[in-house]
C-alpha positions in Angstrom: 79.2 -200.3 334.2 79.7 -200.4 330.2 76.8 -198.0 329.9 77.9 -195.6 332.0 81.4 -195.3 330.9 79.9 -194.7 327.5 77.8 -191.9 329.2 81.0 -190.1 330.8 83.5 -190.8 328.3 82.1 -190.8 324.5 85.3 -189.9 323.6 87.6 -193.5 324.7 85.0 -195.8 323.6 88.0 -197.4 321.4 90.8 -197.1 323.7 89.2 -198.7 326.2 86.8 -201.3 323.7 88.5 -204.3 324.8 87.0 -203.3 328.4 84.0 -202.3 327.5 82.9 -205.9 325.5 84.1 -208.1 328.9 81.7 -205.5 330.8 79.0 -205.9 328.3 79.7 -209.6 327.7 79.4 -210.1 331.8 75.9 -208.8 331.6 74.8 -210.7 329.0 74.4 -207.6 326.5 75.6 -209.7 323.4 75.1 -207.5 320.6 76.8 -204.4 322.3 79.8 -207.4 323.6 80.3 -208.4 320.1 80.1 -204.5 319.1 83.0 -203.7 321.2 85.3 -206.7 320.6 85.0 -206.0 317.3 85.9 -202.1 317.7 88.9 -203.6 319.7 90.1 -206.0 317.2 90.0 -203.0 314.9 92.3 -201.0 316.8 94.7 -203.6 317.5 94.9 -204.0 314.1 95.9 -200.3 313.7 98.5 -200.3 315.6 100.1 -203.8 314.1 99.2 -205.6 317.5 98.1 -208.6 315.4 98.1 -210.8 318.5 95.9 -208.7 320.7 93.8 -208.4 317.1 93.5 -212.1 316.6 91.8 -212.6 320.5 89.0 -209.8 319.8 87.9 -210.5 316.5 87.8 -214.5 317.2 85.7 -213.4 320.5 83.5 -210.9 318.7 82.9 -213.5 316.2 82.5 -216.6 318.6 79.0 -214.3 319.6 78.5 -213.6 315.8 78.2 -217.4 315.1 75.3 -218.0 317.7 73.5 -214.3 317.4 74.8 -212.4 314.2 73.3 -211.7 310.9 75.4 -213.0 308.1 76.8 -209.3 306.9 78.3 -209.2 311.1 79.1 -212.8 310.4 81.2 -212.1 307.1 83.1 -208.8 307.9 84.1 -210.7 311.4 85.4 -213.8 309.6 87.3 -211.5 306.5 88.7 -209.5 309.1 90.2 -212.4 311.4 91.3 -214.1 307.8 93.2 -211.3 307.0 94.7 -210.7 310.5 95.9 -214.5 310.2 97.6 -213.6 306.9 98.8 -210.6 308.0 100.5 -212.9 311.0 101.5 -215.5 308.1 99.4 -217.8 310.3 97.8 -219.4 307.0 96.9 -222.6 308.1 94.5 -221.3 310.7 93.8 -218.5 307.8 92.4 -221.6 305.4 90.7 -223.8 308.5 88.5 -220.2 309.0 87.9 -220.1 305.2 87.1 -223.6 305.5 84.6 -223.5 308.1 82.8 -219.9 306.4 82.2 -222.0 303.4 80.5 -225.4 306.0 78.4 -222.8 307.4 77.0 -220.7 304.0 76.0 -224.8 303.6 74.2 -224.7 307.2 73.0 -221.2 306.8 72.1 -221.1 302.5 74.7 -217.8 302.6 75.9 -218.0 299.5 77.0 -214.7 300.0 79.5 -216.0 302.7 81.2 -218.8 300.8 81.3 -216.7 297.9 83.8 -214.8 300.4 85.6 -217.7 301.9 86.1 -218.6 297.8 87.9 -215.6 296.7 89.6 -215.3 300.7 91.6 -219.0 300.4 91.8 -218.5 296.6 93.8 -215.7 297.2 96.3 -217.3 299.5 96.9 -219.7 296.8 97.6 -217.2 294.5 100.3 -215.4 295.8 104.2 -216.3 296.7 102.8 -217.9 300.4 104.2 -221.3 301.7 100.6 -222.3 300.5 100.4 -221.2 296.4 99.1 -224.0 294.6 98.3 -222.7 291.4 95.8 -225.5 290.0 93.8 -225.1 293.2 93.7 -221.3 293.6 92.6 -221.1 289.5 89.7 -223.8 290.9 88.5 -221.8 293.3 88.6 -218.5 291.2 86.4 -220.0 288.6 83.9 -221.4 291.4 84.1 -218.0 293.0 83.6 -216.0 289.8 80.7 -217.8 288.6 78.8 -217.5 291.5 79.7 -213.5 291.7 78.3 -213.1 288.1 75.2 -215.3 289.4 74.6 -213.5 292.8 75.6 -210.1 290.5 78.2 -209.5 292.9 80.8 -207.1 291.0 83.4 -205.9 294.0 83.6 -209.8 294.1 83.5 -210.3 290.5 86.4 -207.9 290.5 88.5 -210.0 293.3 88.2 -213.1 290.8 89.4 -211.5 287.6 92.4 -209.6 289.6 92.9 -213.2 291.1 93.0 -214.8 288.0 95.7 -212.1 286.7 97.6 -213.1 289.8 97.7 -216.7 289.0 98.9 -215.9 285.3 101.7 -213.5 286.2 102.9 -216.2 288.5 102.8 -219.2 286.4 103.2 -220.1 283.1 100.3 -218.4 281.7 100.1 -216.3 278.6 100.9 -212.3 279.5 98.0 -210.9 276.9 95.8 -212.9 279.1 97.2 -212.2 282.3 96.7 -208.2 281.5 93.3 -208.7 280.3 92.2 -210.2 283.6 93.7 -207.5 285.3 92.1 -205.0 283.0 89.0 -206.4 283.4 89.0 -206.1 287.1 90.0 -202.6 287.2 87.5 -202.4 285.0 84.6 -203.5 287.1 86.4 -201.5 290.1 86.1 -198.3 288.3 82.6 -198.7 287.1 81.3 -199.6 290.7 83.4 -197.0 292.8 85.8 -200.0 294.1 88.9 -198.2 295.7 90.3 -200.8 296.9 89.6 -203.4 294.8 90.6 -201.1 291.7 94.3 -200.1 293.3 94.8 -204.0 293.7 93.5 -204.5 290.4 96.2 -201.6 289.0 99.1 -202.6 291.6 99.3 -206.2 289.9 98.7 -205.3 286.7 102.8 -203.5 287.0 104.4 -206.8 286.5 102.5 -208.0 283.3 102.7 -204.9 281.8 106.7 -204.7 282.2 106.9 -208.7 281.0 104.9 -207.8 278.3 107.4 -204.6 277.4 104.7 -202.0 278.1 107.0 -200.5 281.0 105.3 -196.7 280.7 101.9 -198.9 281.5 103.5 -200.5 284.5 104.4 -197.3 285.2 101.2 -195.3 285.0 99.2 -198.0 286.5 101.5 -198.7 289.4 101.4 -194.7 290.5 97.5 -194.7 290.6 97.6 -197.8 292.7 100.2 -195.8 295.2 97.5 -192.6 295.3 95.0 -194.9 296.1 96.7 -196.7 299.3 98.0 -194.0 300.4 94.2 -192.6 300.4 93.1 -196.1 302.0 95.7 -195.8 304.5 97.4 -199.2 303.6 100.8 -199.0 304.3 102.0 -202.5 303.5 100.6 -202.0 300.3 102.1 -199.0 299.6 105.5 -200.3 300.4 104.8 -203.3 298.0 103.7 -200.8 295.3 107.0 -198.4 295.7 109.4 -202.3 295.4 107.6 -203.4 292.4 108.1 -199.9 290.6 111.2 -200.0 291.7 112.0 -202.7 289.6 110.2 -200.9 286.4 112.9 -198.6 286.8 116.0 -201.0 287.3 115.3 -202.9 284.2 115.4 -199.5 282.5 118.7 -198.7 284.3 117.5 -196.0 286.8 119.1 -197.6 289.1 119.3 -194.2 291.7 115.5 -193.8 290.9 114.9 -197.5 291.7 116.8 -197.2 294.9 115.4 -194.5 296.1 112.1 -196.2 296.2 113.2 -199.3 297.5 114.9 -197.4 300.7 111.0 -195.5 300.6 109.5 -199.1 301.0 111.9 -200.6 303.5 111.2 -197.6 305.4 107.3 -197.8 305.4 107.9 -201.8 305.9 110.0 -201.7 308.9 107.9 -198.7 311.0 105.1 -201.5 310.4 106.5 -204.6 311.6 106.2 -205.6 307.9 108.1 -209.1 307.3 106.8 -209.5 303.9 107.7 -206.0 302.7 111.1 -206.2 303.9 112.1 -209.6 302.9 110.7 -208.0 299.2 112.5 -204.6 299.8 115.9 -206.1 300.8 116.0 -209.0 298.2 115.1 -206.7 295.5 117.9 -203.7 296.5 120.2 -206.3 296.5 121.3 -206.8 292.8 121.1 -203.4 291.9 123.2 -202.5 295.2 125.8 -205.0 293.8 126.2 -203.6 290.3 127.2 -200.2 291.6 129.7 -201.8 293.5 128.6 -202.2 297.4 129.5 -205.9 298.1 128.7 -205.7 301.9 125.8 -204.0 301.9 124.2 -206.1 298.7 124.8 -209.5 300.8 123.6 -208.2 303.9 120.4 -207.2 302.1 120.4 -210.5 300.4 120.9 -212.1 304.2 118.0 -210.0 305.9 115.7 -210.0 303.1 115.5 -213.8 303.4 115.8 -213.7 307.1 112.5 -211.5 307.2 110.7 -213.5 303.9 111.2 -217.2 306.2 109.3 -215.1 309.1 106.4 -213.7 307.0 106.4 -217.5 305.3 106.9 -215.3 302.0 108.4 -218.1 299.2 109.6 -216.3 296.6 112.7 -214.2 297.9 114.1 -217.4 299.9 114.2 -218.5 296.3 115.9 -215.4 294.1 117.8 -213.8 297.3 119.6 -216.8 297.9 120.4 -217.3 293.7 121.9 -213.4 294.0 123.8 -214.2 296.6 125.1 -217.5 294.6 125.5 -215.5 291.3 127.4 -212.6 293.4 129.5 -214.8 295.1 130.5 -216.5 291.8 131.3 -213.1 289.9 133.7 -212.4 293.4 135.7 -215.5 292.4 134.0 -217.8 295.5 132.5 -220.1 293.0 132.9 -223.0 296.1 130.1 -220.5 298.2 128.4 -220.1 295.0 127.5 -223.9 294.4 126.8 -224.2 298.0 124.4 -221.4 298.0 122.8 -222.8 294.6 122.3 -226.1 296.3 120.4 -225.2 299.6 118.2 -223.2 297.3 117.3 -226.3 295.4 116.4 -227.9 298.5 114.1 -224.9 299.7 112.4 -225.1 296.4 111.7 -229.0 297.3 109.1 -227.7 300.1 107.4 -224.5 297.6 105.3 -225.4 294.6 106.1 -222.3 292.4 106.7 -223.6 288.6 108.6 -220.1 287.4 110.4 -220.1 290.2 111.4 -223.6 289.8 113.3 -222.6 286.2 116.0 -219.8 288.5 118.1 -222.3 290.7 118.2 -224.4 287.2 119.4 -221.5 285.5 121.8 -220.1 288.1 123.7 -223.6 288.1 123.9 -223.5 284.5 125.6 -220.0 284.7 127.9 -221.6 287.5 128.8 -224.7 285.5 129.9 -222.1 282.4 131.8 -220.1 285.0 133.8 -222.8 286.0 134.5 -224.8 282.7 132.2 -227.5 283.0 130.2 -227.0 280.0 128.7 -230.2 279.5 127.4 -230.1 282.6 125.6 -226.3 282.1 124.4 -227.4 278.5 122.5 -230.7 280.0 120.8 -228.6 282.9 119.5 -225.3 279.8 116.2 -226.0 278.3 116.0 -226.0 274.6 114.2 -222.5 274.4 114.3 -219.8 277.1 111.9 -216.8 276.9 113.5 -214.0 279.1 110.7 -212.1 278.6 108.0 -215.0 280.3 110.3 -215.1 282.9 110.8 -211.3 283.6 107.3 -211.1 285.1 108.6 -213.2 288.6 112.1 -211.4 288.9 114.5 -209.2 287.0 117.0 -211.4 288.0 115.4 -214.2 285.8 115.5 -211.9 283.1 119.4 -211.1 283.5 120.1 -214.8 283.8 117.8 -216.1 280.8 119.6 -213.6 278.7 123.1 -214.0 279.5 123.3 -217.7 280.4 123.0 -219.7 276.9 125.5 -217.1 275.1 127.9 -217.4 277.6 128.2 -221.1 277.1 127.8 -220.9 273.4 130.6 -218.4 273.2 132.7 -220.8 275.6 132.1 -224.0 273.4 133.6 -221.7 270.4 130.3 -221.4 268.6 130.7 -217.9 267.6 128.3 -216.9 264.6 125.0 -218.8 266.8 126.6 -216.7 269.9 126.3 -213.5 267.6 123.2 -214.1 266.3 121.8 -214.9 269.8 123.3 -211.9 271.2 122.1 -209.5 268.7 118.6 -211.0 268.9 119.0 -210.6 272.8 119.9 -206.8 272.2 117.3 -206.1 269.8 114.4 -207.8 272.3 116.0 -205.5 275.6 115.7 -202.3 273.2 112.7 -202.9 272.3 110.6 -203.4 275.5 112.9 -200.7 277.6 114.8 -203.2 279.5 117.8 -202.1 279.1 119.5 -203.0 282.8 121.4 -205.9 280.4 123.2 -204.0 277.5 126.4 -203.9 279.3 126.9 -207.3 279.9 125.4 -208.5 276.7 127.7 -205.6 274.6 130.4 -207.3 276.6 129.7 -210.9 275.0 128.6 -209.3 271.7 132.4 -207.8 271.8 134.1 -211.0 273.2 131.9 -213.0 270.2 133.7 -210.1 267.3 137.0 -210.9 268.9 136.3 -215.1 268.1 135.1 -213.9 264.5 138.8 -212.1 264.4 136.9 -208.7 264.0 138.2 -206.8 266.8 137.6 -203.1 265.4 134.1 -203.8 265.9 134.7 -205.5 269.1 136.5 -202.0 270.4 133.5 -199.8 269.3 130.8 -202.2 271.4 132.8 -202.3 274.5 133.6 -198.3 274.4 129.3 -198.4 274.0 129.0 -200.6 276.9 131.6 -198.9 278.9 129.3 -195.5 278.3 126.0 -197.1 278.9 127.5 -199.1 282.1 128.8 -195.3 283.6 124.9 -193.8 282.6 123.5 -196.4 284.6 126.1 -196.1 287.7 127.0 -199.9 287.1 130.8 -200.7 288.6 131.1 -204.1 288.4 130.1 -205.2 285.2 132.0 -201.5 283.7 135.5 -203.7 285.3 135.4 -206.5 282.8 134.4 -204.3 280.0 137.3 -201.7 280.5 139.4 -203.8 281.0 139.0 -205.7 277.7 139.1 -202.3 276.0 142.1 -201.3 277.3 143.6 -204.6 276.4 142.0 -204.3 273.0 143.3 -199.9 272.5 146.9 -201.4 273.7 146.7 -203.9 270.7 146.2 -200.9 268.4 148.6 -198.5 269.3 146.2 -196.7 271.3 148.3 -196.1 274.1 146.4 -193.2 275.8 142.5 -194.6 275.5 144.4 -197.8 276.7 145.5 -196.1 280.2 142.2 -194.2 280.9 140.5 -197.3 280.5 142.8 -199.4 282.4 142.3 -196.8 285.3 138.5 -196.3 285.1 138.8 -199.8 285.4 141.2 -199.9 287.9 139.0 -197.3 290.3 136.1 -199.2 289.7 137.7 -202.3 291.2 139.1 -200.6 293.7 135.7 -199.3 294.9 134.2 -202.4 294.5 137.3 -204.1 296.9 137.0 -201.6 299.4 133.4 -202.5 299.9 134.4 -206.1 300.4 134.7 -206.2 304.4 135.7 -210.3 304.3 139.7 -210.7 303.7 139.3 -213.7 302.0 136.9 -213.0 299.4 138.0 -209.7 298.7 141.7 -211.6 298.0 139.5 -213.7 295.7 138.1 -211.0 294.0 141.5 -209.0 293.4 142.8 -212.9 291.5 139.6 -213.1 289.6 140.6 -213.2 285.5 139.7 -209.5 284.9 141.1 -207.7 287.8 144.4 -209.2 286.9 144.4 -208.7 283.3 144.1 -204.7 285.0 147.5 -205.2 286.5 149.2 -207.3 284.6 149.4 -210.4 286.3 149.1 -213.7 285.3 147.5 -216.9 287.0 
């Protein structure tokens, strides 16, 4: 039956492969059984049926195991791996990678658990339920010494990029981290690698913005993109738009940055994409805030975490739920925000992700200063902060390293180490292009002048930071600084600057109210400290 369909219809040999192995498999035809299952697992994969992919590929490779070579053997076993992954079935992904290394011993395939290596290394290099950074650098090492030994270089290249993975997500030093990845792409390039040189370039974006080289990230991050579009990968192509995106909202394109995060939400929701979106929605979300959209920023925060528990993705349960904390405290719901700070501590209980570890610590602090209780937010601050090491995970750890120890020094009265902090905070964002923070940090610079009793100076900062805040779009940080500047014109005699900025101010609020579709926290943002000073009311 199987060979005569293949006579009379060459041309729905895949459509109908599923078929075609159960014909083949009945008649004991093994090789052209395993042939077919395979072909079907391939197509199910196309079309996102991951399910329907699993069952092939596990029965084409139950054959492989008694009657295929070790090349069958390995592409079968990489190609139900992924499929696992893809289904954020990791535990069965690792058993599979498990058993490919038992049976290189059983076999002498060095080949294949040089692959099962770099497969479960992988898994524990990246924001899974499963990173364990001390174990995914083991098995890097063990996987890279045995590509240089079996002179192996599209594997060689997997370790290096793997090891850049592991430094951008821990603790490890940036000049390092790049290097790996530069030595990857290298090895990619020189061997005709496509894919493994646009994963090399894709994660080499991250590093190169921590490390302040954002036209790098830039350049490096576009090549990656021509190359999966080429390859037809559209979850990685969607990644690769997210992670630009946030290149561009640290340099406050925040319309440019948007644009390509609603280009990657798109790509990840026609695919069924849970990662993608949980990444898409949880990165939107701060920069949707700034220009003013309440609703739709904590929606974005809500669904992006919704999607990143499905696809078992850790690291934006972790920073969408500290947004929606820090967004919720800057509304005047500082009760929500603690709440919201605390169930993130206790997801971080079950994830072993040290940066990440750093951001509900942080995020408390900045509460604790919020609401007066400064001896509590000084105990919980580490004695040195770099915003930079911590820009590589999140922009948001960036923005809250920055602003977070100022804040409380400036609210314990110590203005001239406030100053000094600020200016060095300033100088840093300038010079590495991230710029996303002036506003808020001209905002303390000028609240640290007025302490020092030089408020000329302060009034010049905040009219700065009221221009850079309308170039980048930004509402809801531009409503503090007006309305300090029309306070401050008012003070001297300015009477006219004083109204324009008190009803720049006063539209910017308003906007940012009218996007508030909950009665009560849009009542709470209309008492918070700034909105009255707009209207001249007191507490």
């Amino acid at each position: 039956v199987g060979e005569a369909f293949e006579a009379l219809f060459p041309d729905r040999l895949e459509e109908e492969a599923h078929r075609l192995a159960e014909h083949f498999q009945e008649a004991l035809i093994l090789d052209k059984a395993q042939h077919y299952f395979t072909m079907a697992g391939d197509q199910a994969l196309r079309l996102y049926a991951n399910t329907e992919a699993i069952e092939h590929y596990g029965k084409a490779l139950a054959l492989a195991r008694d009657n295929g070579p070790g090349e069958q053997l390995m592409r079968l076993y990489e190609r139900l791996g992924r499929t696992y992954e893809m289904s954020n079935r990791y535990d069965d992904a690792i058993k599979m990678y498990r058993e490919m290394r038992e049976l290189s011993a059983e076999r002498d395939a060095p080949v294949l658990k040089l692959q099962a290596l770099l497969a479960e290394a992988t898994i524990r290099s990246t924001f899974t339920d499963k990173f364990d950074g001390k174990l995914g650098r083991q098995l890097t090492n063990e996987a890279l010494a045995l590509a240089q030994e079996l002179g192996d270089p599209r594997a060689e290249a997997k370790a290096y990029w793997n090891l850049s993975l592991l430094g951008t997500y821990t603790d490890r030093d940036v000049n390092e981290t790049i290097a790996y990845g530069e030595q990857a792409a290298a090895i990619a390039r020189r061997h005709q690698l496509p894919e493994e040189l646009a994963f090399a370039l894709h994660d080499l974006g991250r590093p190169y913005v921590m490390a302040g080289r954002l036209a790098d990230g830039e350049v490096a991050l576009e090549e990656a993109a021509q190359l999966w579009r080429r390859l037809g990968r559209a979850n990685m192509l969607a990644d690769n738009r997210t992670t630009l995106a946030e290149n561009f909202g640290l340099q406050g394109d925040l319309q440019k940055a948007l644009l390509l995060l609603e280009e990657a939400l798109n790509i990840s929701r026609q695919s069924s994409n849970y990662w993608g979106q949980g990444y898409d929605q949880v990165t939107m979300a701060p920069m949707i805030f700034e220009i003013g959209r309440v609703n739709q920023a904590l929606a974005a925060c809500e669904e992006g975490i919704a999607a990143a528990e499905r696809a078992s993705f850790a690291a934006p349960q972790v920073y969408g739920r500290v947004h929606m904390a820090l967004s919720y405290a800057q509304l005047g719901d500082l009760e929500r925000a603690f709440k919201i700070i605390h169930e993130t501590e206790n997801v971080l209980e079950t994830l072993d992700l040290s940066t990440f570890k750093n951001l509900p610590q942080l995020g408390l602090a900045y509460l604790y200063v919020l609401s007066g209780s400064l001896e509590e937010a000084r105990m919980l601050l580490p004695d040195k902060i770099d915003p930079l090491e911590l820009s590589q995970s999140e922009p948001i750890l960036y923005s809250l390293a920055v602003i977070t120890r100022p804040l409380l020094n400036l609210k314990l009265g110590q203005y001239s180490e406030t100053l000094a902090a600020v200016e060095r905070a300033l100088e840093q964002a300038r010079e590495n292009g991230l710029v996303i923070t002036l506003p808020e940090l001209q905002l303390l610079q000028a609240k640290t002048l007025l302490g020092l009793k030089r408020p000329d100076e302060a009034a010049d900062v905040l009219a700065n930071a009221a221009n850079q805040a309308r170039t980048f779009g930004i509402k809801h940080t531009r409503v503090p600084i007006l309305a300090l500047l029309s306070q401050l014109d008012r003070q001297r005699g300015n009477d006219a600057a004083a109204a324009a900025a008190q009803q720049e101010a006063q539209s910017s609020a308003a906007y940012i109210a009218a996007h508030i579709s909950d009665q009560a926290l849009r009542d709470k943002f209309m008492d918070t400290d700034n909105v009255r000073m707009l209207y001249g009311r007191t507490a």
